[in-house]
N, C-alpha and C positions, 0 to 999 in steps of 0.2 A: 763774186767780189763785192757785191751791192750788200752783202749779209756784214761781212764781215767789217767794213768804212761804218755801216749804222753800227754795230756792236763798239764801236772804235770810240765814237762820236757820244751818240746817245744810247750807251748800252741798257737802260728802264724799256727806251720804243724798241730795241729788238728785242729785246726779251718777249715783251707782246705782241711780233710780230711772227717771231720765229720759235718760242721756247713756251716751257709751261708758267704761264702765267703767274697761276694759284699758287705756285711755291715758291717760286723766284721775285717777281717783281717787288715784292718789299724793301728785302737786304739789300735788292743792288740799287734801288732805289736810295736807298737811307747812307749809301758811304758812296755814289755818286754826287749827291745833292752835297754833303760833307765837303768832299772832294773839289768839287766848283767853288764853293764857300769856304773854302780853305785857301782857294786861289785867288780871289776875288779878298781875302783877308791880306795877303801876303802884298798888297801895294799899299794899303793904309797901316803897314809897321807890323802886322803880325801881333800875338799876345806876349813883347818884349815892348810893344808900342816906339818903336824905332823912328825916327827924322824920317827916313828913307825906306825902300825897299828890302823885305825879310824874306831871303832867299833860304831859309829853312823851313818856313811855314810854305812855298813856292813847290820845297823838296816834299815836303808833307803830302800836299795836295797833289801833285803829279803821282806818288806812292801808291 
């Protein structure tokens, strides 16, 4: 159960915790980080630059 909450959370540290490194950690590195910074985009307006909260850029980053 412990594998699968870290894969959930921070799927980069399981991947080197549990998987092969050398092939994987990049890609899921580079559209997790995306992914957070997508989310962390999406309350300062998203790139429509909205007043308010951009619940498509919200939908992006959860994606």
């Amino acid at each position: 159960m412990r594998r699968k909450i870290l894969a959930l959370i921070t799927p980069p540290i399981a991947v080197c915790r549990y998987g092969c490194t050398s092939c994987c950690i990049a890609p899921i590195f580079v559209f997790w980080l995306a992914s957070v910074g997508s989310v962390i985009y999406a309350f300062f307006g998203g790139p429509a630059e909205l007043d308010g909260f951009s619940w498509g850029t919200l939908a992006l980053g959860i994606i």
